[in-house]
Structure formats: C-alpha cells, structure tokens
C-alpha positions as CSV (number, residue, x, y, z in Angstrom):
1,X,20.7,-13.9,32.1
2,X,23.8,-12.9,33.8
3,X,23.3,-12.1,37.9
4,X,24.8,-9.2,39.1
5,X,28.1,-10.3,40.5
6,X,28.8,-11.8,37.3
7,X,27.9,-8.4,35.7
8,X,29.6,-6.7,37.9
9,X,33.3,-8.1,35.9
10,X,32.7,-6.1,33.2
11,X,33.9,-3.2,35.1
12,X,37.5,-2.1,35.2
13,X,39.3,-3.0,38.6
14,X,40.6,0.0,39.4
15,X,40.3,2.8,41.7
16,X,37.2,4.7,41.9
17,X,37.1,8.0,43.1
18,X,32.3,8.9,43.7
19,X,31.8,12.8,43.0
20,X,28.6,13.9,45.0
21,X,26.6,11.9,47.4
22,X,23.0,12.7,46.3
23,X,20.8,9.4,45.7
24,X,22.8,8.5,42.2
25,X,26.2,8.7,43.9
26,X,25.1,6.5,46.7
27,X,23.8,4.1,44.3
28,X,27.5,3.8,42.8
29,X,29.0,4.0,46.0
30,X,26.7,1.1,47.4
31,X,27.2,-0.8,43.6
32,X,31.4,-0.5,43.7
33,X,31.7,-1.4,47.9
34,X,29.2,-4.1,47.3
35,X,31.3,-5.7,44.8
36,X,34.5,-5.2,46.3
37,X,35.8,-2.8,43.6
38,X,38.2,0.1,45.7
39,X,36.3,3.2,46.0
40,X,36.7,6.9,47.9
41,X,33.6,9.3,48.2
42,X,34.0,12.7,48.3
43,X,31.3,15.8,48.7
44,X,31.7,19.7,49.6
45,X,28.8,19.4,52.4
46,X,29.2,18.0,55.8
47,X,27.1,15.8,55.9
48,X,25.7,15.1,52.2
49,X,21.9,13.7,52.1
50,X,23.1,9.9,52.0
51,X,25.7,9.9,53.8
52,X,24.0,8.1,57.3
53,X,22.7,5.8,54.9
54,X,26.5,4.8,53.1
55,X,28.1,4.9,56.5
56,X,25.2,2.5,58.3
57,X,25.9,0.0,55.4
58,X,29.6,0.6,55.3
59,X,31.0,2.0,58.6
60,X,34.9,2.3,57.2
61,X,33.6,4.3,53.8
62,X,36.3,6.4,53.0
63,X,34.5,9.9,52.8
64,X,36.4,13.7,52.4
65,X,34.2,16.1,52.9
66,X,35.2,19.4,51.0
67,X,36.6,20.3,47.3
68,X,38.4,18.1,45.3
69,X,42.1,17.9,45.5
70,X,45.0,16.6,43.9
71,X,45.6,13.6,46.2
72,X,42.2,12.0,45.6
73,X,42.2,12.9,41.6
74,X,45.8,11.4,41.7
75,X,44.5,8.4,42.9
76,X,41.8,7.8,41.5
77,X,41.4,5.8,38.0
78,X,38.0,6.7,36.9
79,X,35.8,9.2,38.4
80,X,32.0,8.7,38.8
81,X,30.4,12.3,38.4
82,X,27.0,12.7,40.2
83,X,24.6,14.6,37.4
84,X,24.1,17.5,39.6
85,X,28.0,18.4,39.2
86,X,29.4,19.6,36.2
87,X,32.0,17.2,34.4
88,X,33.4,20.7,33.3
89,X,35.2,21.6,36.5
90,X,38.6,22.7,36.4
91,X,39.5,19.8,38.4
92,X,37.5,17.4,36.6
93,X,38.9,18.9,33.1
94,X,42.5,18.6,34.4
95,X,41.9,14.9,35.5
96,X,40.5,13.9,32.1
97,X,43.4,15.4,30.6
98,X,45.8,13.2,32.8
99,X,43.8,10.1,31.4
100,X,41.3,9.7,34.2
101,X,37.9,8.1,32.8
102,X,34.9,10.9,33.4
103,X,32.3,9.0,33.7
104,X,28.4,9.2,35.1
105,X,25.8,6.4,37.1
106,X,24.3,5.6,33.7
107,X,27.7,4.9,32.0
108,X,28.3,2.2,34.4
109,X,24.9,1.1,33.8
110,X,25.3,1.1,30.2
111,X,28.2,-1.8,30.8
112,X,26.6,-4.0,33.0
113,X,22.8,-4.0,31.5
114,X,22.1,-7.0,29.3
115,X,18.2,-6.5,28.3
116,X,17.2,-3.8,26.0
117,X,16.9,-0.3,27.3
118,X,14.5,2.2,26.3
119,X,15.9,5.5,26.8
120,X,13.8,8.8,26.9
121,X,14.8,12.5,27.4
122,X,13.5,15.8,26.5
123,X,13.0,19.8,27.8
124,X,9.9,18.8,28.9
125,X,7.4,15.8,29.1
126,X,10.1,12.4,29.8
127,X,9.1,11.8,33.4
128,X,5.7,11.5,32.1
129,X,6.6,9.3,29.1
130,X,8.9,7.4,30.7
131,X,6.3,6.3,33.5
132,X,4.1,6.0,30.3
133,X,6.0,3.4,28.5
134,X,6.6,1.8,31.8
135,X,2.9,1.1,32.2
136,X,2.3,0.0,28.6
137,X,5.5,-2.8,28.7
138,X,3.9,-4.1,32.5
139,X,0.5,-4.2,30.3
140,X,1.4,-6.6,27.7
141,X,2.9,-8.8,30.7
142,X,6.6,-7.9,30.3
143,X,8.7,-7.4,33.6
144,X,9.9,-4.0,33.2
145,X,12.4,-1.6,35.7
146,X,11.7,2.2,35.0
147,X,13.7,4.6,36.4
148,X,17.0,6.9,35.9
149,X,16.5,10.1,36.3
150,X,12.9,9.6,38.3
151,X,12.5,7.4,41.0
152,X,14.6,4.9,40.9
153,X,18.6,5.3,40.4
154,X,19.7,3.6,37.1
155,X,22.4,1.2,39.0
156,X,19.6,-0.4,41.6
157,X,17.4,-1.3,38.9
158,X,19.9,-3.9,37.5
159,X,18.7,-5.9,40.4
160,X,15.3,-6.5,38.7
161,X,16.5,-8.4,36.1
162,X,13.6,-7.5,34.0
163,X,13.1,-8.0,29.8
164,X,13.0,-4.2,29.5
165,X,14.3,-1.1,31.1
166,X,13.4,2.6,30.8
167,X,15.6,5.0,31.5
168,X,14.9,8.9,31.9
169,X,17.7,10.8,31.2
170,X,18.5,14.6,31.8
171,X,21.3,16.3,29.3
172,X,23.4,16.0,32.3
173,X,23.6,12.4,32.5
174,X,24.0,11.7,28.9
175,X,26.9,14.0,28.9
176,X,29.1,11.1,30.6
177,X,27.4,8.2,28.9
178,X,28.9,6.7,25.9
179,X,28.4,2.9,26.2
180,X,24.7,3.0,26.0
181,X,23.2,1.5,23.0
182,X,19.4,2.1,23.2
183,X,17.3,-0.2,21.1
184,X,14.8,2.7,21.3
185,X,16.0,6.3,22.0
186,X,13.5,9.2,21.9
187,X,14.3,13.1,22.2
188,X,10.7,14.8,22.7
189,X,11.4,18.4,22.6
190,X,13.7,21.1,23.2
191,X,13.4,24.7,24.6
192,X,15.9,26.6,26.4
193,X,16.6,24.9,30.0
194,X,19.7,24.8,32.0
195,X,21.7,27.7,30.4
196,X,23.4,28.3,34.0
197,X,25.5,25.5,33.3
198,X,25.5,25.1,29.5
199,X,27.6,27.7,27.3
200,X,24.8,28.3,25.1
201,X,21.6,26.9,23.7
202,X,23.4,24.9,21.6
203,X,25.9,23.4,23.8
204,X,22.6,22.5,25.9
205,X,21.0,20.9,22.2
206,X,24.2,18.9,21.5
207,X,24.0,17.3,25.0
208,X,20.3,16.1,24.6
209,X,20.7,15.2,21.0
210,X,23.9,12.5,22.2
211,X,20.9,10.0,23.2
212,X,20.7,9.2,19.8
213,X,24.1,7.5,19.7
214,X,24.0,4.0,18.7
215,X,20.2,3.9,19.0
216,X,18.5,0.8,17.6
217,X,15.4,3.3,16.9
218,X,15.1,7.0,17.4
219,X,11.7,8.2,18.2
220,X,11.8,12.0,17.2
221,X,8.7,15.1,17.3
222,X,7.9,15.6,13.7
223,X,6.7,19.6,15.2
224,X,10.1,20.4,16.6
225,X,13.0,20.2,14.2
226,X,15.7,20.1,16.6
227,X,14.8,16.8,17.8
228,X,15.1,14.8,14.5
229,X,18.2,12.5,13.9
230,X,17.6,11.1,10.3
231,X,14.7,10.2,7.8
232,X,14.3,7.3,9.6
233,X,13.1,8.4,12.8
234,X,9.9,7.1,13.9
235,X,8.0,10.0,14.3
236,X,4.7,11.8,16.0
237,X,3.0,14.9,15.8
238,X,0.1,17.1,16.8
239,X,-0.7,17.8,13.1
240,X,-3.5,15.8,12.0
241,X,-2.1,16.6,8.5
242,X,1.7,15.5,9.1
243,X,3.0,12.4,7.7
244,X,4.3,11.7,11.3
245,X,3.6,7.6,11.7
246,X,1.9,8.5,15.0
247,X,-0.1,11.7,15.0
248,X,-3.4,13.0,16.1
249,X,-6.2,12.6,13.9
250,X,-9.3,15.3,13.6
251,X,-13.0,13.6,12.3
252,X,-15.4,15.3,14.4
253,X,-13.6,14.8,17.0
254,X,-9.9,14.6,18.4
255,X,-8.0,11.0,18.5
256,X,-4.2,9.5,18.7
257,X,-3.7,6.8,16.3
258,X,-1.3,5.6,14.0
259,X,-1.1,6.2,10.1
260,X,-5.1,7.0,9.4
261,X,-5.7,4.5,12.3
262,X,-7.5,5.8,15.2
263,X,-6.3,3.8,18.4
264,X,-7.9,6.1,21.3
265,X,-10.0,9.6,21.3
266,X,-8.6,12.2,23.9
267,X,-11.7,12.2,25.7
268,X,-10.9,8.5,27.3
269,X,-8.0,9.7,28.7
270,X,-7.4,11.1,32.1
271,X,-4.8,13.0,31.9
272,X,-5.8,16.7,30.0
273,X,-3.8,19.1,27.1
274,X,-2.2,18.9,23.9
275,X,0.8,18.7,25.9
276,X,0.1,15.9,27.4
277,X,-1.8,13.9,23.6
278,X,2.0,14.4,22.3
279,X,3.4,12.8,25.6
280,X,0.8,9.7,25.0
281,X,1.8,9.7,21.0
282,X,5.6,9.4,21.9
283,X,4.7,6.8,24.6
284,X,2.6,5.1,21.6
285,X,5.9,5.1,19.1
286,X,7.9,4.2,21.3
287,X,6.4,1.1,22.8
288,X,5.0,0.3,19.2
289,X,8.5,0.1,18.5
290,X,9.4,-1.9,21.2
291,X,6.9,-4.7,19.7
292,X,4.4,-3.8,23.0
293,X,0.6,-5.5,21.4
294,X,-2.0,-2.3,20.5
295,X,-4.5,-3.7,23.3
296,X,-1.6,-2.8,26.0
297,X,-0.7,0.4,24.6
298,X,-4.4,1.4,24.6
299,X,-5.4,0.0,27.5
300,X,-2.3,2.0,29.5
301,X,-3.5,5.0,27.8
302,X,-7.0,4.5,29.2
303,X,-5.5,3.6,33.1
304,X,-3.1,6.7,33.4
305,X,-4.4,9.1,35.9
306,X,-0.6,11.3,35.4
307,X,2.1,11.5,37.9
308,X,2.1,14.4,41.2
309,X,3.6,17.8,40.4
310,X,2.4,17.3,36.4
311,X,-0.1,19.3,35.6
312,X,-1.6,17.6,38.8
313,X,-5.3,18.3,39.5
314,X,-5.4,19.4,43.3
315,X,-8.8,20.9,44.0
316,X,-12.1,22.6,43.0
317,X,-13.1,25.6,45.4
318,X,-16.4,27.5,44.9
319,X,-16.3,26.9,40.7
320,X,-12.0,27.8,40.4
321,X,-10.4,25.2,39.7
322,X,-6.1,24.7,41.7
323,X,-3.8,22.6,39.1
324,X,-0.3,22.2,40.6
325,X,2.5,21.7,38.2
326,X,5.4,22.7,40.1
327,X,7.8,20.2,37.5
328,X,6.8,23.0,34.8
329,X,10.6,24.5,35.7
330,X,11.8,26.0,32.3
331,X,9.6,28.3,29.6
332,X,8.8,25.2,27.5
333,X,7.0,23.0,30.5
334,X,5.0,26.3,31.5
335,X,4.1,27.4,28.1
336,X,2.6,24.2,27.3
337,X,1.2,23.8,30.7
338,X,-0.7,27.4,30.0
339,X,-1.5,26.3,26.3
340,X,-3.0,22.9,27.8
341,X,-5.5,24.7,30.2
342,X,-9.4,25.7,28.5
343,X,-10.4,27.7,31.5
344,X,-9.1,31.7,32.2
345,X,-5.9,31.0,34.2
346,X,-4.6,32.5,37.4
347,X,-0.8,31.7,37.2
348,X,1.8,31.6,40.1
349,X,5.5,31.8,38.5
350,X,9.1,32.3,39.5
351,X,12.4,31.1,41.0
352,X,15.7,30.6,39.5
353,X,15.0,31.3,35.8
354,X,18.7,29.4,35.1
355,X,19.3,32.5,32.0
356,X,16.6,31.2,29.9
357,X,14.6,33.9,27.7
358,X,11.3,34.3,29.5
359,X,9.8,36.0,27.1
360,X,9.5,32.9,24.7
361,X,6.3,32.7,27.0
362,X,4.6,36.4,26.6
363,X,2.4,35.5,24.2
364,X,0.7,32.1,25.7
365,X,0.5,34.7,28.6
366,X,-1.4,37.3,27.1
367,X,-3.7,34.6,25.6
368,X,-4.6,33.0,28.3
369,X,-3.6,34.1,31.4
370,X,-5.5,36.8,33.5
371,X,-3.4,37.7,36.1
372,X,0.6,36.5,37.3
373,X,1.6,36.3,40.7
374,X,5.5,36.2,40.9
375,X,7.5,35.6,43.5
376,X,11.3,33.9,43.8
377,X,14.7,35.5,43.5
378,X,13.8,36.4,39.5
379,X,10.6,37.5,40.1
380,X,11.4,41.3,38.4
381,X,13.3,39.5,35.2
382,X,9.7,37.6,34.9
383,X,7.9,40.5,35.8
384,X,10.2,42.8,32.8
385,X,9.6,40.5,30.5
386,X,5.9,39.6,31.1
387,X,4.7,43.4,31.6
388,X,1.7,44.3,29.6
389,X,0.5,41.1,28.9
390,X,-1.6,40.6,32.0
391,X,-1.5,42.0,35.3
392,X,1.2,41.1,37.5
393,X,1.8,41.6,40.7
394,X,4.7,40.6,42.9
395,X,4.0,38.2,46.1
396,X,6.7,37.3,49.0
397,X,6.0,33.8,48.9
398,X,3.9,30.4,47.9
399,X,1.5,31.5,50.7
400,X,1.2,34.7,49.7
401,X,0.8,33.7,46.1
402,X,-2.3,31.4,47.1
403,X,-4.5,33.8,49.7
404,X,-4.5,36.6,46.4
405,X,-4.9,34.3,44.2
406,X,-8.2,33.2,46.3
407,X,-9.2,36.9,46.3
408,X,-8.8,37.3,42.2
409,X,-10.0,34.4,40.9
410,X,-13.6,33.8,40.1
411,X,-15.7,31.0,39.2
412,X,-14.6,29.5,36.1
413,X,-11.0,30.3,36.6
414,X,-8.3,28.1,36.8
415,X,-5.3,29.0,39.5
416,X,-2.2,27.1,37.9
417,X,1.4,26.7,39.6
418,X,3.8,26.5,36.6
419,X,6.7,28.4,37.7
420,X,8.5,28.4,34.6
421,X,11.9,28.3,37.3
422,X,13.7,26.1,39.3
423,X,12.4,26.0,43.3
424,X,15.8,26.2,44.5
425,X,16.1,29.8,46.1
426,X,12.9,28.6,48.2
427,X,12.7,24.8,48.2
428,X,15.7,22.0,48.2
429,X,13.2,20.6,45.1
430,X,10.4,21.0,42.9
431,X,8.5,18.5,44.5
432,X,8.9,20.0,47.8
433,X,7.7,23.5,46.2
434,X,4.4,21.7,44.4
435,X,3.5,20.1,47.8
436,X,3.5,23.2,49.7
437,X,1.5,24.4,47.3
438,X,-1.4,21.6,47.8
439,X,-1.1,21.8,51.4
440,X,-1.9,25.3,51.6
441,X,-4.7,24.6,48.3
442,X,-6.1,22.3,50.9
443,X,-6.4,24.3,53.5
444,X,-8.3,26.7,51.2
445,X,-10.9,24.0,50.8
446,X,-11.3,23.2,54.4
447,X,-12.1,26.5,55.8
C-alpha cells in the first residue's frame, strides 16, 4: 500500500487557491501545505473557525479574509470548494469558465485513496448507516476509517491506511466529485431538503443521484423510486412482500433478513422505528455486498445503541417520555421520526425550513402528534401549513418549548424534538440545538 507522500503525486502541481475554512477546508489546507503543494486560503469571516489552528501549524499561511477576487482566481489553478459554499457562484462560475478545476475535499480524496470506498448518502438516515457499516466492517476484523461528511474529514482518514473506507456524503459534496469510483454506492432516500441552494427539487435529485457514478454496486430503496439506478441494484425494503434482496419479513412477528432468510428480529435491536429497520437493512446490503460474514453484520446490529441527536433517547420524567432528534432537519427526517414513535407525541419544530413544502408532513402530524410547539424564524410557515391538524402553539425559544411542553404532556406521552428545519437562525449547528435541548431535559429531571 502506497504511504501518503507517495499518494500525495497523484495530484497536479499547481496552484491551489482553499474556498472556506470550516473543518473540510482545513483538512485540504493542512493536506496541500503538508506536502509542499502551493496553496492560498481565503474566507469572508475574520477569523474563520480554523483558522488559529492553520496558522499554529503554519505561521506564513497565506490567508485573505473577505470575497473572492480576481487576483486570487487569476492565480489559482484549481480551486478547492468547501461543501458549505456553493460551486455556483458568480465567481466560481466565471473561474470554471477560464479553465480553472472546481473541485471539492472528496475529489481530492477520490485521487489519492487506494482501498475500496463505500460511499453512502441520502435525505435522511446516512450518518446512521454510515456509522452502521462502520461497525459491521470493524466486526468481521477489517481495519476500517469512516468518515466524510460525519466526524472525520475525508482527507485525514487517508492516514489510516485501512482495507475499507466509508464515506458519508451530502449532495453538496458530490456535486464536485467526479473521480470517485465506489465499489459500493448506496442512495437511501430522497425528500425535499436544501431547496435554498438548489433550483429545484430536481436539481437537488440529480446531485444525490451522481453517487452512483462508476459504482462497483449501487445499493438502492426498493419503496422510494427516485433512488433506483438500474435492475441491478441491490435492493431493500420495508415491504415484507417486495422482491427487495433485503427486506423485512412478517411471521408473527417483525424481522430483517435477506431473501426469506430471517437474520435478526427488531426486538434485539436497540435502536427503535421503521425508520431506523430500513437504516439497519441498507447497512445489511451494503456490507453484504462488501463480502462482510452474516455473524458480523448481525452481531453489529445487536451492539448499536444509535448515534446523539438521532432519535436519541434522553429521559423518562413522571411516565413522558423526552427523545431528542435535533438531526431530523428537513420534512423527510421528521416525518419518519413522528412515524417511528408508538407513544402520543408532544413535538417541538422549527427553524430555517430552507423552502421545502412542510406540508408533506400534515398528515403524520394529525396521526400522531397531540400538540406542536414552534418556534424559529419559520415558525408561522409551519404553523400555516400545520393548522388544524393538532394544536399549535407558538414558543420564543428551546426553553420555552420544554417548560410547556412539561405542562401538556401527560403520562404516556412522548415529547420529541424533530424540528423538521435547520438550527441556524438560533444555533451555529444541529448538534448544538439537540444539546440544549438535553440540558434543559435534564434539568427537568433533577428538580
């Protein structure tokens, strides 16, 4: 297996111009100076979240801080786009006219990785597979480096040199990737997410759908159309009668198995929803596919307890029962979130809705849910197009939101945080939003 540095000459030696400083466009920064390969960083802010850390490793970084301008697009030979950032700036588009490569943290990746890559993405549900397969690869004794989009960034895994890696990847990221040959690539579903940056729902469906490109094996969800790529596809479902290769199977009982196979019942696992039996039958395809034995994949299944901010149980106070799933940030993830929950739910919803249609969620709502507290900067969009399915009331914020729903719920109830928004008019991240929540959950119990 090749070592890094030796890696590191399949990139072209030119000038490379690092588009965003979050934690991927460190990671190239750090990769390209580390290597000696010529390299200018630029970011609107100040003083970017990594930028101590770049500057503490190398002092004479050469950063501009504010838009992007001629001079540094002039100069540069390929540009390395953060995810965050649209590739479809002005800027951008006029420096990929001029021939400039537009190119992402995975697309460099993609050149340098020499073991197979699994690559997962979907609307909802990847972090959760992806940590999945992770767990089932490390199971059957194979050195594995998961990351991507979760934890960590793509480029910094390379360092692992493991048999396997698995990637999450948001339509963002796979809109500059075009080396990357998966041998197994897996779309899991599709709703309508990130239309604040996509022209339409379709735009936003072509982006996902490019993870199929020069797949080994595409892993697709026989119950969601979009997401197929061909009749060979291996496939799962939630239809016991589907002729999905991995489905769930009903005989007095609910199980995940494969053909008329039963490999696990639902009730050994710890994690709880349909939702959540389709994530563990795309895990199951996907590792099958990879080779991974049945023990591992089973045994994986049995050992994983979830992952925080997924449908993450927090606490039980006086019979109601808190569930924090603050990663539930488009209709799809809180939908299914909703649909996975078998007690009378409480729900706490709203942020930045990002123009996606929330009433794809009414009915789920007036199924299941007895009350919505909404709060955020679209609260009233959420609040038009929930009204009459529950009651809903308006809150000023998460604390707010958790002292009434104290008040309304009763024993039995669930109270469930699945915003169906982004957190970014009240929290710099989901995580942060979900956490706040739990703190203030806990502080419910200790009183």
């Amino acid at each position: 297996m090749l070592n890094v540095k030796q890696q590191s000459t399949a990139l072209a030696d030119v000038n490379y111009l690092v588009v965003g400083l979050g934690l991927s466009g460190y990671s190239v920064a750090i990769f390209l100076l580390e290597h000696g390969y010529r390299c200018r960083v630029q970011d609107t802010r100040e003083q970017p979240p990594c930028l101590g850390q770049l500057k503490a490793r190398f002092e004479q970084v050469d950063f501009h801080c504010g838009e992007i301008n001629a001079e540094l697009t002039g100069w540069a030979d390929a540009i390395v786009v953060s995810p965050g950032l649209s590739a479809r700036q002005p800027q951008l588009i006029q420096a990929a006219e001029q021939g400039k490569a537009i190119l992402g943290d995975v697309e460099l990746f993609a050149r340098l990785a020499d073991a197979p890559v699994v690559a997962i993405t979907g609307s909802n549900g990847k972090s959760t597979v992806t940590t999945l397969v992770g767990a089932m690869i490390a199971r059957d004794n194979r050195k594995v480096a998961v990351g991507g989009n979760i934890g960590t960034p793509a480029l910094e895994l390379l360092e692992q040199k493991p048999e396997f890696y698995v990637l999450e990847l948001s339509s963002y990221q796979l809109e500059t990737t075009t080396s990357l040959a998966p041998r197994v690539a897996a779309l899991l579903n599709l709703c309508e997410d990130h239309l604040d940056r996509y022209d339409d729902y379709a735009d936003y469906i072509d982006a996902k759908r490019r993870i199929y490109r020069n797949a080994g094996l595409c892993v697709s969800n026989l119950d969601d159309v979009l997401t197929h790529h061909d009749d060979n596809d291996l496939r799962f479902s939630l239809d016991p009668s589907s002729v999905a290769q991995f489905r769930l199977l009903e005989d007095g009982g609910f199980a995940l198995g494969r053909g008329d196979e039963a490999w696990i019942s639902v009730d050994e696992l710890k994690v709880s929803g349909r939702h959540n039996w389709a994530n563990c039958l795309a895990a199951m395809a996907i590792a099958d596919g990879l080779g991974i034995s049945r023990e591992a994949i089973v045994e994986a299944m049995r050992e994983f307890g979830g992952i925080p901010h997924r449908s993450q149980w927090v606490a039980e106070i006086d019979g109601v029962e808190w569930i924090n799933d603050s990663k539930a940030t488009n209709v799809g993830a809180a939908k299914a979130s909703i649909e996975g929950r078998e007690r009378p739910v409480i729900l706490i919803a709203g942020g930045q809705s990002k123009g996606a249609d929330m009433s794809v969620m009414t009915d789920a709502i007036r199924a299941r849910v007895k009350r919505v507290l909404l709060l955020g900067e679209d609260a009233g969009r959420l609040q038009q197009a929930w009204q009459g399915a529950c009651e809903i009331e308006r809150v000023g914020d998460m604390a707010a939101a958790v002292r009434r729903a104290r008040e309304v719920a009763v024993s039995g109830d669930c109270v469930l945080l699945a915003p169906a928004c982004a957190s970014f008019d009240m929290y710099d991240k989901f995580e942060r939003r979900g956490e706040h929540f739990m703190q203030l959950v806990r502080e419910l119990a200790d009183d």
